[in-house]
C-alpha positions in Angstrom: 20.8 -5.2 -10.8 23.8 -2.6 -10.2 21.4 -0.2 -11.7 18.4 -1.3 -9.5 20.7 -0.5 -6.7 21.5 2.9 -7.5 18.2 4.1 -8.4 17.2 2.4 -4.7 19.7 3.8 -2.3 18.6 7.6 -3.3 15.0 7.1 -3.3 15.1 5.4 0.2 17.0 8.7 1.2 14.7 11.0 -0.2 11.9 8.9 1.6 13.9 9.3 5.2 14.4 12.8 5.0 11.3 13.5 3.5 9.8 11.8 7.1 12.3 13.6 9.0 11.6 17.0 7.4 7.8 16.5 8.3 8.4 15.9 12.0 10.8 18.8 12.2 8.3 20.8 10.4 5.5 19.9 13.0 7.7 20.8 15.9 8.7 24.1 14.7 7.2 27.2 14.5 6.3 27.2 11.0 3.8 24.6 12.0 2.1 27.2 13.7 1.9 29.1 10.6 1.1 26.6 8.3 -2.1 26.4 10.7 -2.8 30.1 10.8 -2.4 30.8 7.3 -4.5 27.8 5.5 -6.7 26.9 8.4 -9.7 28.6 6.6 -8.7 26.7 3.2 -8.3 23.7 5.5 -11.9 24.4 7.2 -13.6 24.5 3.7 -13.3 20.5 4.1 -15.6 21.0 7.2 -18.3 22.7 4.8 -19.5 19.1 3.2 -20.5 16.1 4.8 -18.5 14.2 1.8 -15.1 15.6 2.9 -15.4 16.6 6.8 -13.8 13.5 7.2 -10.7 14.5 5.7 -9.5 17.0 8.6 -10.0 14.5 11.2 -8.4 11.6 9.5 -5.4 13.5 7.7 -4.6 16.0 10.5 -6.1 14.3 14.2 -4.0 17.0 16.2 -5.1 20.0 14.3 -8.9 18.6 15.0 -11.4 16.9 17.1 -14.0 14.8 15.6 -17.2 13.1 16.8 -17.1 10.1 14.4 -16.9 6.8 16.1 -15.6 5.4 12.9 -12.3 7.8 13.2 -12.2 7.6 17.0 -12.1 4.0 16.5 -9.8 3.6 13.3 -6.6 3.9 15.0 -7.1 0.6 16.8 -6.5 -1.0 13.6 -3.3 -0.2 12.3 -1.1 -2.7 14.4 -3.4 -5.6 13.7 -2.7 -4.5 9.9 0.7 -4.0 10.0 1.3 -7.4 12.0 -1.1 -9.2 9.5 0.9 -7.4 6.3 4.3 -8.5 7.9 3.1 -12.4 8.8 1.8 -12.1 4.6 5.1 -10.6 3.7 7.1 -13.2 6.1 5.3 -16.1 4.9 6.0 -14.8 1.3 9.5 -14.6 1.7 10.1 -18.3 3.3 8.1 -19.7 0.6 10.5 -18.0 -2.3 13.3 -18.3 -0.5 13.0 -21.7 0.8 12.2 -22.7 -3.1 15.2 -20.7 -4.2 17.4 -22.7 -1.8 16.1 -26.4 -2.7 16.0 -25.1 -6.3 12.1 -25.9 -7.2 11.6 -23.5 -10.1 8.3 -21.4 -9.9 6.3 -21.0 -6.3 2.7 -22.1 -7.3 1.3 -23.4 -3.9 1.1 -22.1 -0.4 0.0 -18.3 -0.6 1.3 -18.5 -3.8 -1.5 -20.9 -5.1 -4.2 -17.8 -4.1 -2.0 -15.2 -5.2 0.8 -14.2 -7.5 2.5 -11.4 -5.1 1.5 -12.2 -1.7 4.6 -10.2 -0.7 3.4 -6.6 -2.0 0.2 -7.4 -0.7 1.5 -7.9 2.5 3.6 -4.8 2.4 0.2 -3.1 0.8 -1.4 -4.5 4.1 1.6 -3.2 6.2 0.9 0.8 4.0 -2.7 0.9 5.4 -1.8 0.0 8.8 1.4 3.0 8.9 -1.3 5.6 6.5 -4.2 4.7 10.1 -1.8 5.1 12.2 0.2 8.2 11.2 -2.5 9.7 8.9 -0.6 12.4 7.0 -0.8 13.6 3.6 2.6 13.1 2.9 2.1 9.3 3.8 -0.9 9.1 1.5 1.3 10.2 -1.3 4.6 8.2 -0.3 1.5 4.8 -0.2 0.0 5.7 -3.4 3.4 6.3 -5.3 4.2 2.4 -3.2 1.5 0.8 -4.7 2.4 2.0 -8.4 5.9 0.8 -7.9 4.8 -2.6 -6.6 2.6 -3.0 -9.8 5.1 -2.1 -12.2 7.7 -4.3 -10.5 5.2 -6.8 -10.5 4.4 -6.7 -14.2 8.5 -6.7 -14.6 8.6 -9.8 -12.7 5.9 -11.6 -14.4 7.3 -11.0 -17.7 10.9 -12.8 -16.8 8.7 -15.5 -15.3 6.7 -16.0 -18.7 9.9 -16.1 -20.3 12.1 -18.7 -17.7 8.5 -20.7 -17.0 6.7 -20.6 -20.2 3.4 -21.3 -20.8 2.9 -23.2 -17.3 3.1 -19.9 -15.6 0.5 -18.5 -17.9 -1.7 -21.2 -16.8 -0.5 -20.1 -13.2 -1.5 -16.4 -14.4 -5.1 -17.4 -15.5 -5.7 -19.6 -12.5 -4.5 -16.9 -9.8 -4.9 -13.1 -9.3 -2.2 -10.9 -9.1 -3.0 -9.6 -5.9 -6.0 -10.9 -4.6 -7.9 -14.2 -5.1 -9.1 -14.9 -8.8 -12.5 -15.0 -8.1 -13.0 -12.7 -5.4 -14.1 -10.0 -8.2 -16.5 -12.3 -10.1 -18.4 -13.4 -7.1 -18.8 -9.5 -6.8 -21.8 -7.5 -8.9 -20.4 -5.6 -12.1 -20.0 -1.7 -11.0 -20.4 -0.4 -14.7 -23.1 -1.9 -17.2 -21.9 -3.7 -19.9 -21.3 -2.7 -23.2 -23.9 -1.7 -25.4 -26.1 -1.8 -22.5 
């Protein structure tokens, strides 16, 4: 856990400044020659239908856009990021309070639709800041989020396998990791199957 901590404390740094160095940057004048020098590599974007998106979403005070669909995006991230946090909240008392009356492994509540209701939740709370401040840098810092939540998650299930046993691997076959078990099944296969 002391290791944990002090791979934690640096990378929450590096994720501070790293915001702070990008709203420096936009107030200075090197914004203005960021703009000026790769607006025409920035522009080629505009050239396909496929990515014209892409300016307006990723950089809304560099451009204007006639989508309703981005015009009316914004309007979603605080719903998302209050939904994510109530997910995340609800997450947390349900551990916690299980911790505290020492009940072994959480298997009901959110917990009986999903394994990790919490990185959901925070996953939920990523694409509610990535609407609402849509920057590249963002993207990236989500992304690399949802990587580390997986791994962690995979970590976690593995000391739960060993302390629970094969009760949590029934747990695991009944309930998806991060969203309901059958939600995909319901859904039509993308790829063909095999030998098809």
């Amino acid at each position: 856990m002391a290791n944990l901590k002090k791979a934690f404390v640096p990378a929450v740094w590096i994720f501070y400044l790293a915001i702070v160095f990008e709203i420096l940057y936009m107030i200075s004048p090197f914004a203005l020659y960021y703009y000026s020098a790769y607006g025409s590599w920035l522009n080629l974007f505009r050239r396909s239908s496929w990515t014209a998106w892409l300016t307006g979403f990723f950089l809304p005070h560099f451009s204007l856009t006639s989508s309703r669909v981005l015009n009316w995006l914004p309007e979603l991230s605080d719903p998302l990021v209050l939904v994510g946090a109530a997910v995340f909240f609800l997450g947390f008392v349900q551990i916690y309070w299980a911790k505290i009356r020492r009940r072994g492994a959480v298997t009901r509540g959110l917990y009986a639709v999903i394994r990790h209701p919490q990185y959901l939740g925070l996953a939920i709370v990523g694409i509610g800041t990535l609407i609402h401040w849509p920057r590249f840098l963002v993207l990236v810092m989500f992304v690399t989020m949802l990587f580390l939540y997986y791994f962690l998650a995979r970590w976690e299930e593995e000391r739960c396998l060993q302390k629970f046993g094969e009760s949590y691997r029934a747990y695991q076959e009944r309930t998806g990791m991060f969203f309901p078990g059958g939600l995909f099944k319901r859904l039509p296969p993308l790829l063909p199957s095999a030998g098809g």
